[in-house]
N, C-alpha and C positions, 0 to 999 in steps of 0.2 A: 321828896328827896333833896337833899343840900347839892346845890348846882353843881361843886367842884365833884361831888361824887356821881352824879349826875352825867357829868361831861367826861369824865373818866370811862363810866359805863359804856356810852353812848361810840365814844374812840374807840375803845375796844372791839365793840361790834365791830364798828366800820372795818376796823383793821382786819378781821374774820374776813369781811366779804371780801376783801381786798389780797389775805392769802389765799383763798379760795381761788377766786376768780385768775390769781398769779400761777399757782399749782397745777390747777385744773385746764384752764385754757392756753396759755402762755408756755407751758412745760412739756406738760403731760400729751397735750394736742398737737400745738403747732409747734415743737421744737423738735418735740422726737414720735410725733404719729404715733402714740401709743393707744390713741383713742379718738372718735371722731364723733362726735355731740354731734346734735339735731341743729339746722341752721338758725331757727328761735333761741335754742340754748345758748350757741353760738352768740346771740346780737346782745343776748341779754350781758354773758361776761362780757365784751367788746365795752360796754355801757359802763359796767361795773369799773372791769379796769380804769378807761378813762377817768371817771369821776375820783375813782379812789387813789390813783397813783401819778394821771395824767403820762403812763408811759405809751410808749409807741411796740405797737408788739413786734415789726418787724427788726427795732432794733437791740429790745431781749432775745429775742428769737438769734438774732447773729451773734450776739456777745456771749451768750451759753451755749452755739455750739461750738463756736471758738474757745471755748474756756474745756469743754469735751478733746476737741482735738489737742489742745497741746497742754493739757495737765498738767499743773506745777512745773512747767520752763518759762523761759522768758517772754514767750507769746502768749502763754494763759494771764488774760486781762486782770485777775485775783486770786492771787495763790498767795497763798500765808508761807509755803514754803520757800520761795522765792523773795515773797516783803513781810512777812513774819504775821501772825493772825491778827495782833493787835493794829496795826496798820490797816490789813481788809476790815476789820470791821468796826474802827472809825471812822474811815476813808472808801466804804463799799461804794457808795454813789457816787464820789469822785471818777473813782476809778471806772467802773458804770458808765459815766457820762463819756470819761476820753473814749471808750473802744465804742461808745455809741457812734459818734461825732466822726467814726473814720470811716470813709463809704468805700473803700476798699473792704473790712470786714461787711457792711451789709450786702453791697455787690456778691463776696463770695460766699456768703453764709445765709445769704434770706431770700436766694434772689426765686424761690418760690411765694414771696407773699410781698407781692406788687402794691404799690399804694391804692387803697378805691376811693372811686368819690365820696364817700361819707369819709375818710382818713384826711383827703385835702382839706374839705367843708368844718369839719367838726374834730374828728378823733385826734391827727395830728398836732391840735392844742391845747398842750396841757393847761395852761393857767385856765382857759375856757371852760374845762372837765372840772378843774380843784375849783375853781368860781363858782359854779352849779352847785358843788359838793357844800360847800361854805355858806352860798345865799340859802340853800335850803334849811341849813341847822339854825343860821340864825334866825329865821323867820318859826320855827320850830320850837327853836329852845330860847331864842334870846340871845343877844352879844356875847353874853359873859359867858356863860355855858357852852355855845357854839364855838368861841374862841379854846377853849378847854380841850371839848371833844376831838378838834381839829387840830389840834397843837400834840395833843396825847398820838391821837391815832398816826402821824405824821412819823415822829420820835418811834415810834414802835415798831411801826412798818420797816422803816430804813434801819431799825437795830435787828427787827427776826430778818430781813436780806442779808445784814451784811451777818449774822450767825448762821447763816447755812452755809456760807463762801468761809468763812472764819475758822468757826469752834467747830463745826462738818465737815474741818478739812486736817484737825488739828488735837481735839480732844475725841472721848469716846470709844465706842469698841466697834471693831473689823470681824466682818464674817467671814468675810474675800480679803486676801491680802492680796490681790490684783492690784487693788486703786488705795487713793491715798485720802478717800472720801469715809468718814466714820458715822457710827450709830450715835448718837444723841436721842435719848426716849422723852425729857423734856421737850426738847425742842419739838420733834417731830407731834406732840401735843400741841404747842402751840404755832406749828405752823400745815397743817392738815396734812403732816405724814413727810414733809419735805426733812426730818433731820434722822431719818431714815437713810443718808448720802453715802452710804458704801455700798448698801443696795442697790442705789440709781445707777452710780458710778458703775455697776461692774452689768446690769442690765439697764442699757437705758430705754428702751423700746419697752417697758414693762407698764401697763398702766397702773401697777400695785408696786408701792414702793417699799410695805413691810413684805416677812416672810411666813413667820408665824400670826397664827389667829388672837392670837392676844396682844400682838402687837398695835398699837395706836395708829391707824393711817387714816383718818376722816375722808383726804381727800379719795381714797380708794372705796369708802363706805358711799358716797355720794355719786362715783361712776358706777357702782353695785345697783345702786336704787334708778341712774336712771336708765340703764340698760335694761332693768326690768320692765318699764318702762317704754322700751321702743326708743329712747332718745339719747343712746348711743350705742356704738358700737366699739368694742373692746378688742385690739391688736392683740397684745400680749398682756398676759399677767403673770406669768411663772417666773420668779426672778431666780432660781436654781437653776431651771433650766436653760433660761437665758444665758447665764453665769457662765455654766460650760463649754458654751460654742464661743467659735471664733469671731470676734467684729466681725461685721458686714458693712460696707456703704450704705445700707437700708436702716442701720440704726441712726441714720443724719449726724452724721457727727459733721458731715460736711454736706454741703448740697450744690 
């Protein structure tokens, strides 16, 4: 196969494991307990993330449910409504990084997920995780093709992020007109169910973020399998029934 196609392929993957791993662990688990994997499952995303994003979960975890709690105002960290879609999803990691960097949101928003010694030693550095990710492909694939694969899957990553904050908050259709979160069916194909965002918005506690059976949600297909499995356990999944009841504190919009 021709390297640059090759490296193409290769990013793409990566970038899978890496919504995955963002979806699943990072959202679905530790933001809103929607679902609680086995502690192996657990170490293995932990792994994944780092290598593939080098983020810190505890400070996703604070900027999404700060971005929950105050929805399209001026303390939601990326509202399109607020700085218009095209701004978030230029500027999503920008943006990302300021509300990370404020330890006033982690303090109030994560302060159940402490740092451990593997986060001081290891996870807490990202260039360390994206270094690992990199020396592997090029010893793998070679310079040229590694440089591709990593350069693609990069560019990719930070465009389906910032189009779930974006075109998920801006284009698309409302099942719920509660929230100002929309269906996108592309997207939610290429990010394991994540542009599914009126869904989430109006149930966050749901670990299924479609509603119907033909709706695309991978990442709800993979908590299916390993709950069969034994290696997790599943909170919520009815996103109707969700929908109707009143917030609770237990949906973590704040911790």
């Amino acid at each position: 196969m021709h390297p640059v196609l090759l490296g193409i392929l290769v990013g793409f993957l990566i970038t899978q494991i890496a919504v995955f791993s963002t979806t699943l662990y990072l959202h679905r688990e530790l933001t809103h307990k929607a679902v609680t994997f086995h502690r192996i499952i657990n170490e293995i995303f932990r792994f994944f993330v780092w290598v593939t994003s080098g983020i810190r979960p505890r400070q996703w975890v604070a900027v999404h449910r700060k971005h929950h709690a105050h929805t399209d105002t001026a303390e939601d960290p990326h509202s399109p409504l607020i700085l218009g879609w095209k701004k978030v999803q230029l500027m999503n990691v920008f943006l990302y990084r300021k509300a990370a960097k404020d330890e006033k949101t982690i303090a109030n928003y994560a302060r159940d997920l402490p740092q451990r010694t593997t986060d001081r030693l290891f996870y807490d550095h990202a260039i360390l995780g994206l270094g690992l990710l990199f020396t592997g492909l090029v010893f793998s694939l070679g310079i040229i093709t590694a440089s591709i694969a990593f350069s693609f899957h990069a560019v990719l990553y930070l465009g389906l992020s910032g189009s779930v904050n974006s075109v998920a908050h801006h284009f698309g259709r409302k099942s719920y007109q509660t929230n100002s979160g929309t269906n996108v069916t592309w997207l939610a194909l290429l990010t394991a169910g994540e542009g599914f965002h009126n869904h989430h918005h109006a149930a966050p506690t749901s670990a299924r973020f479609s509603r119907r059976w033909f709706q695309a949600d991978p990442g709800w297909w993979v908590i299916k399998a390993l709950s069969f499995l034994k290696l997790a356990d599943i909170r919520h999944s009815d996103v109707d029934k969700l929908a109707k009841r009143a917030p609770k504190s237990s949906d973590l919009i704040q911790i």
